[in-house]
C-alpha positions as CSV (number, residue, x, y, z in Angstrom):
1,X,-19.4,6.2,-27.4
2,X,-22.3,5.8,-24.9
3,X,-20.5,3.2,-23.5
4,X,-17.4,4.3,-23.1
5,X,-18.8,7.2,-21.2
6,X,-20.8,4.7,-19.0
7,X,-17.9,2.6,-18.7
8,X,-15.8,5.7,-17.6
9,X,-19.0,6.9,-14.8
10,X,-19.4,3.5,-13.4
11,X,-15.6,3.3,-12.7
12,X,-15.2,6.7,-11.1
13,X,-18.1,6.0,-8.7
14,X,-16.8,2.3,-8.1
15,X,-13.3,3.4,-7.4
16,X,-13.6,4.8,-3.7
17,X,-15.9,1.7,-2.6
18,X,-13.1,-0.3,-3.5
19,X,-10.2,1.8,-1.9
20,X,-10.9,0.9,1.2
21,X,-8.0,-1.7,3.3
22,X,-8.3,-5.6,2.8
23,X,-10.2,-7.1,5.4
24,X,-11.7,-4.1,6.7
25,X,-15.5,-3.2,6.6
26,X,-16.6,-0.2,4.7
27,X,-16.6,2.6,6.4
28,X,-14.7,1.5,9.7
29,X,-11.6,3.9,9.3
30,X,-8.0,2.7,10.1
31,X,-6.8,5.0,12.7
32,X,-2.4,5.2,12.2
33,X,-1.0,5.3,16.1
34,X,0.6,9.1,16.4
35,X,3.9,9.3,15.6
36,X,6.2,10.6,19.4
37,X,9.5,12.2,18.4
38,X,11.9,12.7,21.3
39,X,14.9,14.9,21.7
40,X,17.7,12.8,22.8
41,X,21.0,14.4,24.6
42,X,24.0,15.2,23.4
43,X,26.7,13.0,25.0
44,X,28.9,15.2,27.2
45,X,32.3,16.0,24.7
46,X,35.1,14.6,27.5
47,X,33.3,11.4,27.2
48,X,32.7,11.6,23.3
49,X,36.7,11.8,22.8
50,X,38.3,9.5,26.1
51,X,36.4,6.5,24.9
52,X,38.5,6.5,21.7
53,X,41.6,7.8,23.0
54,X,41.3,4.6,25.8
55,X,40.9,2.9,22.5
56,X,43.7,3.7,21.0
57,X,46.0,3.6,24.1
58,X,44.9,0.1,24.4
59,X,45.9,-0.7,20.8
60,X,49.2,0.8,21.1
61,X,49.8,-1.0,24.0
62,X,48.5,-4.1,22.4
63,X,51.1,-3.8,19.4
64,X,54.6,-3.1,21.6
């Protein structure tokens, strides 16, 4: 049982000096580059609904 228990202590403390990211030194943190969220416009509705009309036009005329 004294084992086990030894087994189980030397694991937990051996766990986080192991954690850290292949090929980095210990203690040397990995910083993540911040994440930059950007609204985008909304395209203008006239615009949203002639491109596919033009479309279909063109189509229609394709197929007389």
């Amino acid at each position: 049982m004294k084992k086990l228990v030894l087994a189980a202590a030397l694991s937990a403390f051996a766990a986080p000096a192991l954690a850290a990211a292949p090929g980095t030194p210990k203690g040397e943190v990995i910083m993540e580059p911040p994440v930059i969220v950007e609204e985008t416009e909304q395209a203008s509705t006239p615009a949203g609904v002639i491109i596919p009309l033009m479309l279909i036009a063109l189509i229609a005329a394709v197929a007389d």
